[in-house]
C-alpha positions as CSV (number, residue, x, y, z in Angstrom):
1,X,-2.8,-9.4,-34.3
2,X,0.3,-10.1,-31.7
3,X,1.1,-7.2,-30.0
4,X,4.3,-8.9,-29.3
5,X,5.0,-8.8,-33.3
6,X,4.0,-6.1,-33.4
7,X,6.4,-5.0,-30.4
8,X,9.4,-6.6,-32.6
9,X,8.4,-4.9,-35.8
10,X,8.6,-1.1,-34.6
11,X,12.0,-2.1,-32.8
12,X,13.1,-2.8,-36.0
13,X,11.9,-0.1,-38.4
14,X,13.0,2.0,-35.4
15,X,16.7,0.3,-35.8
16,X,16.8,-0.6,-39.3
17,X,19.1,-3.4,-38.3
18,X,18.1,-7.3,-36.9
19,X,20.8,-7.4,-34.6
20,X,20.9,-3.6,-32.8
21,X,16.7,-4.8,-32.4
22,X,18.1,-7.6,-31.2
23,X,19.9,-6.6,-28.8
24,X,17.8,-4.0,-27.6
25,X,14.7,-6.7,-27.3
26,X,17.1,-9.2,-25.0
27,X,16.0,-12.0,-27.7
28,X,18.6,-13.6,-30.7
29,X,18.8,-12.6,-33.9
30,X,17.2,-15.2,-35.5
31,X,13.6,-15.7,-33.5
32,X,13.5,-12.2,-34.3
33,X,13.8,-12.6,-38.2
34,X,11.2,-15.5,-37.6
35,X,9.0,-13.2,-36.1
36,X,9.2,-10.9,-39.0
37,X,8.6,-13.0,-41.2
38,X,5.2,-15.0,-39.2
39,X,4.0,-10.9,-39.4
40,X,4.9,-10.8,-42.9
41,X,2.9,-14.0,-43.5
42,X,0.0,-12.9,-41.4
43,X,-0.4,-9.5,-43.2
44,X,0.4,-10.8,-46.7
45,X,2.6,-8.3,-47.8
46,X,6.8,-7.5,-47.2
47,X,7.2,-5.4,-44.4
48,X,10.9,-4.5,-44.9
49,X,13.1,-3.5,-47.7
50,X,16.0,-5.9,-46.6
51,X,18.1,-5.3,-50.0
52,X,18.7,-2.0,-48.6
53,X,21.1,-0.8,-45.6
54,X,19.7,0.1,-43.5
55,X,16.7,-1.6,-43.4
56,X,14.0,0.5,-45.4
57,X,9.6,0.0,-44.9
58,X,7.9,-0.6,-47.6
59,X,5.2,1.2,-48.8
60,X,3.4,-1.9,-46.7
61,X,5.2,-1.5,-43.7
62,X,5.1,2.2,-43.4
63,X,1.3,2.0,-43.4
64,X,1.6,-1.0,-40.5
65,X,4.3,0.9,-38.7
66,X,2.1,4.2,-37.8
67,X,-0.7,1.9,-37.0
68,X,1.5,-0.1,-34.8
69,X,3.1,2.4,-32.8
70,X,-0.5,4.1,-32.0
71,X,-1.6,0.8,-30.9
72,X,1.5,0.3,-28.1
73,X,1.1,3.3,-27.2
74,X,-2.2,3.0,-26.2
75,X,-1.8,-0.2,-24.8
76,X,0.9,1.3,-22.6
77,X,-1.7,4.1,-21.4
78,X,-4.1,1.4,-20.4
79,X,-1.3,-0.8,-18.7
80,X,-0.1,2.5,-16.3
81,X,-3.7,3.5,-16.0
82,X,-4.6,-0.5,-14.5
83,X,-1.4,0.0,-12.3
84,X,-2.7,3.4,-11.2
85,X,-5.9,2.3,-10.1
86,X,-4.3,-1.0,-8.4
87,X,-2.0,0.8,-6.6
88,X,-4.9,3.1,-4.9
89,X,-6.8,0.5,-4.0
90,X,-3.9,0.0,-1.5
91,X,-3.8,2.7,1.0
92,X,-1.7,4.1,3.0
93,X,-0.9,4.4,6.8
94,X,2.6,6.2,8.4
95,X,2.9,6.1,11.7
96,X,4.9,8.2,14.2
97,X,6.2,6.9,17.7
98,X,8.9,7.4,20.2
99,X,11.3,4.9,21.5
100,X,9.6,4.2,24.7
101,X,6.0,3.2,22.8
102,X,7.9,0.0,21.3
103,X,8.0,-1.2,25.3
104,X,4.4,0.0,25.9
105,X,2.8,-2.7,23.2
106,X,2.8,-0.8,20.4
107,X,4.5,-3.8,18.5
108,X,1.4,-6.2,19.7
109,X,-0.8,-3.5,18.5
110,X,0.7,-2.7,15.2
111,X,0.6,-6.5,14.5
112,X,-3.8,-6.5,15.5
113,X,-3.6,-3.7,13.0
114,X,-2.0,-5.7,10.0
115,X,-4.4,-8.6,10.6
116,X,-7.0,-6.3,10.5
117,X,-6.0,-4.1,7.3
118,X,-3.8,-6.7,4.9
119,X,-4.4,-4.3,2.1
120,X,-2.8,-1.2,3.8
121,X,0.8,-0.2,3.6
122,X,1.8,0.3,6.7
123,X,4.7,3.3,7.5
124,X,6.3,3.5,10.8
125,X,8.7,6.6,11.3
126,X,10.6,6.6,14.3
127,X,10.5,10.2,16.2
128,X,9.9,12.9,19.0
129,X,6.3,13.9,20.0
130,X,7.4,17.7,18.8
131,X,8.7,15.9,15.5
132,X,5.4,14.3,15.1
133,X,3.4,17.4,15.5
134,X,5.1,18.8,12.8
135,X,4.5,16.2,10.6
136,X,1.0,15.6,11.4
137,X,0.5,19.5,10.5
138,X,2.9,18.8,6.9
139,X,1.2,15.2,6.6
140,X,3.9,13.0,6.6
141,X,2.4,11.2,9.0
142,X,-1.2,10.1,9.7
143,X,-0.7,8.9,13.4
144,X,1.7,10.0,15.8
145,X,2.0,7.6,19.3
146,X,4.1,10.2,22.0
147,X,4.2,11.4,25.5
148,X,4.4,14.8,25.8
149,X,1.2,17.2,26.4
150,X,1.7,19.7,23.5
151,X,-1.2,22.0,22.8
152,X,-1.7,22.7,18.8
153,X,-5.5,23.3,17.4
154,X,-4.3,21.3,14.1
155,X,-3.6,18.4,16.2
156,X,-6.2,16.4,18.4
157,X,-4.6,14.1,21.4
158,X,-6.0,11.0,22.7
159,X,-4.5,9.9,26.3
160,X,-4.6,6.0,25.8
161,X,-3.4,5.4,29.4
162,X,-1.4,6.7,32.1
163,X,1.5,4.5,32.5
164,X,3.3,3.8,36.0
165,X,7.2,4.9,36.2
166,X,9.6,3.0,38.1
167,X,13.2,3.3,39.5
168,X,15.6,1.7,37.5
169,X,19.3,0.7,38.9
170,X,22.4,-1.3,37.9
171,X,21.9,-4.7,39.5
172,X,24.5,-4.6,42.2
173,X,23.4,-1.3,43.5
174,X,22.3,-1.5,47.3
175,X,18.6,0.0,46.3
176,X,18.1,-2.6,43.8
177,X,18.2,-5.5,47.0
178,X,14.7,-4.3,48.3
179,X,11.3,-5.2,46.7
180,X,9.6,-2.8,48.6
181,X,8.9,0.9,47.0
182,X,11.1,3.4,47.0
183,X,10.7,7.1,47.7
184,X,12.1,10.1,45.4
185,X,13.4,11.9,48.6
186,X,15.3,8.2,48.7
187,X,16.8,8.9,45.8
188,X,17.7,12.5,45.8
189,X,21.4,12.0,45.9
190,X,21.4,9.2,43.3
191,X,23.5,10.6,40.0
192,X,20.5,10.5,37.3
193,X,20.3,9.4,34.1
194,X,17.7,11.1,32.2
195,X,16.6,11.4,28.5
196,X,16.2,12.5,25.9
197,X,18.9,15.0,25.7
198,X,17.3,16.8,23.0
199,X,14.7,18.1,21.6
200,X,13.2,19.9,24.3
201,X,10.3,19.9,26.2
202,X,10.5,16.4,26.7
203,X,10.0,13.1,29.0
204,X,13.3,14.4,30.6
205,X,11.4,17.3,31.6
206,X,8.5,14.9,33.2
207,X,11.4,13.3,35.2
208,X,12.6,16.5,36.3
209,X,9.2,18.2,37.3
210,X,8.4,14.8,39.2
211,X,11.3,15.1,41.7
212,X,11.0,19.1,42.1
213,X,7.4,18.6,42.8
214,X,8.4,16.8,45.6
215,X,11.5,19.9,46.1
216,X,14.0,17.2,45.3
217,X,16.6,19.3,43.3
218,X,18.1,15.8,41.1
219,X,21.6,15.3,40.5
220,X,22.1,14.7,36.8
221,X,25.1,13.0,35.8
222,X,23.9,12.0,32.0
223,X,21.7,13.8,29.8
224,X,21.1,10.3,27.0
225,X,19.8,10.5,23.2
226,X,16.9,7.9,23.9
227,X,15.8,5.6,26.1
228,X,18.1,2.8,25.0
229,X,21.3,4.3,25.9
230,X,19.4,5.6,29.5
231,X,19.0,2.1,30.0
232,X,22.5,0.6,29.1
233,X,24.0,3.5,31.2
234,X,22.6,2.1,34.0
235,X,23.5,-1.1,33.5
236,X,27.2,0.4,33.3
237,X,26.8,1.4,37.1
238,X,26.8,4.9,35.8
239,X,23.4,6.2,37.6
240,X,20.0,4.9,37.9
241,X,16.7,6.7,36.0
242,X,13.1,7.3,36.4
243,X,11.7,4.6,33.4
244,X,8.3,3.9,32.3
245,X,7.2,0.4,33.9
246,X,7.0,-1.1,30.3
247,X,10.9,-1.0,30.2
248,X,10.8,-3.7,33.1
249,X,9.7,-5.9,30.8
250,X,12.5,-5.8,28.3
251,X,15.9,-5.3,30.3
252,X,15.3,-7.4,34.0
253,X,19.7,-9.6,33.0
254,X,21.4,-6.7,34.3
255,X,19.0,-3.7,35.1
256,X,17.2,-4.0,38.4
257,X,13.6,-2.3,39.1
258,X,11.9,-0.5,42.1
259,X,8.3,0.8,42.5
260,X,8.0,4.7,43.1
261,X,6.4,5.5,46.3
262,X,4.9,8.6,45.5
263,X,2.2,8.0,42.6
264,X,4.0,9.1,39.0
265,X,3.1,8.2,35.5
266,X,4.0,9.0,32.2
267,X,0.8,9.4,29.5
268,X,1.0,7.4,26.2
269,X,-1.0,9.9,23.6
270,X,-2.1,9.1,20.2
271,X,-2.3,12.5,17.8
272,X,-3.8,12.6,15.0
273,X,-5.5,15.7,12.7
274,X,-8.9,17.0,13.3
275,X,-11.2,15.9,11.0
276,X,-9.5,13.0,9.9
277,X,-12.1,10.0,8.8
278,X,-10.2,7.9,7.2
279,X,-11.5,4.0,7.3
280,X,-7.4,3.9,8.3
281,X,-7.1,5.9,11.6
282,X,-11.0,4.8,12.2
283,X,-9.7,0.9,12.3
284,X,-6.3,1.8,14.5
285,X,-8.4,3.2,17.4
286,X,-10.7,-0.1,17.4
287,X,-8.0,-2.3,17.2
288,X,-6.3,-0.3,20.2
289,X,-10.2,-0.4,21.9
290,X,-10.3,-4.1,21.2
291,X,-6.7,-4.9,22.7
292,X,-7.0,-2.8,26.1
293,X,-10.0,-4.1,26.7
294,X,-8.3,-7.7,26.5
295,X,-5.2,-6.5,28.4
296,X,-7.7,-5.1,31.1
297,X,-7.0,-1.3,30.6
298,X,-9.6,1.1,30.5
299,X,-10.6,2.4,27.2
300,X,-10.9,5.9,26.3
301,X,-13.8,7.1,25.4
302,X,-12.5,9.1,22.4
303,X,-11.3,6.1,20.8
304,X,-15.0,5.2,19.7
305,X,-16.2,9.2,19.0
306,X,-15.9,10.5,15.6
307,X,-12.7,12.2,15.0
C-alpha cells in the first residue's frame, strides 16, 4: 500500500475537510480527492462519509485509519533512527587556536587534515591558550593549538616547535634600513607594542620576560587585543613589537622585519586530554608528523606515542 495515500488519508480524517488537508499537505484540492478515491479503489470499500460535515470515517475507514497512523508512525521511527545512525558515522573534531597559529601553518595543516578525514566535521574555535584549557577540561574542544606553558594534569602538551621571534617596525623607521640583527639592549627605548592585552599570563608576558632577562625594563606604549591590531599599530608608526617570525610572512607592504640578536622563540603547543584515542586526534598528529617532516622541521617524538 502507498504510504503516501496513506499519508493523505490520515490528513484528512484528521481535518475532516479536502481543502484544510489541502492546504496543510502543500498539494490542490483536487489530486487530493483523486488520491482518495485510487485508496478507495485499492481497498474496495468507502473510506469517508462525505454526505456528512465534517467529513465522517466509515466503519471502513476507522478500521484503515488506526492501522494507518501506527504504520507512519513507525515509519517515522525508522526514518530518525537511519538519520541517527548516518549522522554518527560522521564524527566530530573542534579545534582551539590562537591568532598567531593561523601565521605558523596551521591553515596548510588543517587543509592535510580534511584530505585526510573527508568524513569528519571539522570545528575551529578561535581562542586564548587559558580559554582552551578550560575547554579541553569541559570538552568543548578536542584539540587546542596555543603558546603558553600552562601546567594542568587534565591536560597533556605537545611542543611542536620552537618558533624564532623577530623585531617588527613601521617601514620608515631608521632600524628597519639594516638587514643585519638587532639587539634587545638596541631596542630598549623603542615605545612597545605588545599583546594580548588580556587574558593574562600570556605571549605579552613572553615578550616582557625576554627583554628583563636581558635587564631591559621595556617601554610600553600599547597593550593590543590580538596580534592583528599589534601589527597594524606598527604599521601606524605607533611602536614596533617583538612578533613570531611567521608574521613576516603575511604583513612585509608596510611592516618591516629584523632578526633578534640574542636567541628568543616562542613555543607552538598542541593540548589535548590524557587518554584521548580517538582515530580523530590520532590522524591530526600524523598529518602534523607528515607535514614537518616535508617542511624540514623536526618532529616530536610525542606525536607518534600513544596519547
Amino acid at each position: 500500500m502507498d504510504l503516501r495515500l496513506l499519508r493523505y488519508f490520515v490528513a484528512v480524517a484528521d481535518d475532516g475537510n479536502f481543502n484544510r488537508a489541502a492546504e496543510r499537505l502543500h498539494i490542490a484540492q483536487p489530486p487530493l480527492s483523486r488520491a482518495i478515491q485510487q485508496l478507495e479503489g485499492h481497498v474496495g470499500a468507502q473510506l469517508l462519509d462525505r454526505s456528512n460535515r465534517p467529513l465522517q470515517l466509515t466503519d471502513v475507514g476507522r478500521l484503515l485509519y488506526a492501522q494507518a497512523v501506527q504504520v507512519l508512525a513507525r515509519m517515522e521511527d525508522v526514518e530518525a533512527m537511519v538519520k541517527a545512525a548516518t549522522g554518527s558515522q560522521r564524527r566530530r573534531l573542534v579545534i582551539g587556536f590562537v591568532a598567531s597559529t593561523i601565521y605558523a601553518r596551521l591553515p596548510e595543516l588543517i587543509r592535510e587534515f580534511r584530505k585526510a578525514a573527508e568524513n569528519v566535521e571539522l570545528v575551529m574555535v578561535e581562542s586564548t591558550t587559558l580559554e582552551q584549557i578550560a575547554a579541553l577540561k569541559d570538552g568543548r574542544i578536542d584539540v587546542g593549538f596555543g603558546r603558553i606553558r600552562f601546567e594542568d594534569p587534565a591536560v597533556r602538551r605537545i611542543i611542536l616547535r620552537n618558533e624564532k621571534l623577530v623585531a617588527a617596525f613601521p617601514i620608515g623607521h631608521p632600524l628597519a634600513a639594516s638587514s643585519d640583527p638587532i639587539s634587545l639592549r638596541d631596542l630598549g627605548q623603542e615605545p612597545q607594542i605588545i599583546y594580548p592585552r588580556t587574558p593574562r599570563p600570556s605571549y605579552a608576558d613572553q615578550v616582557i620576560s625576554l627583554f628583563r632577562d636581558h635587564a631591559i625594563e621595556p617601554r610600553i606604549v600599547h597593550e593590543a587585543r590580538e596580534l592583528q591590531t599589534a601589527i597594524g599599530l606598527v604599521a601606524a608608526e605607533e611602536g614596533m613589537a617583538i612578533v613570531p617570525e611567521s608574521v613576516r610572512r603575511a604583513r612585509s607592504h608596510d611592516v618591516a622585519f629584523r632578526d633578534l640578536l640574542e636567541p628568543a622563540t616562542s613555543p607552538i603547543i598542541l593540548s589535548h586530554r590524557p587518554g584521548d584515542r580517538s582515530p580523530e586526534l590520532r590522524l591530526i598528529a600524523s598529518v602534523i608528523a607528515r607535514q614537518y617532516a616535508e617542511w624540514g622541521y623536526d618532529v616530536p617524538t610525542a606525536l607518534t606515542e600513544e596519547p
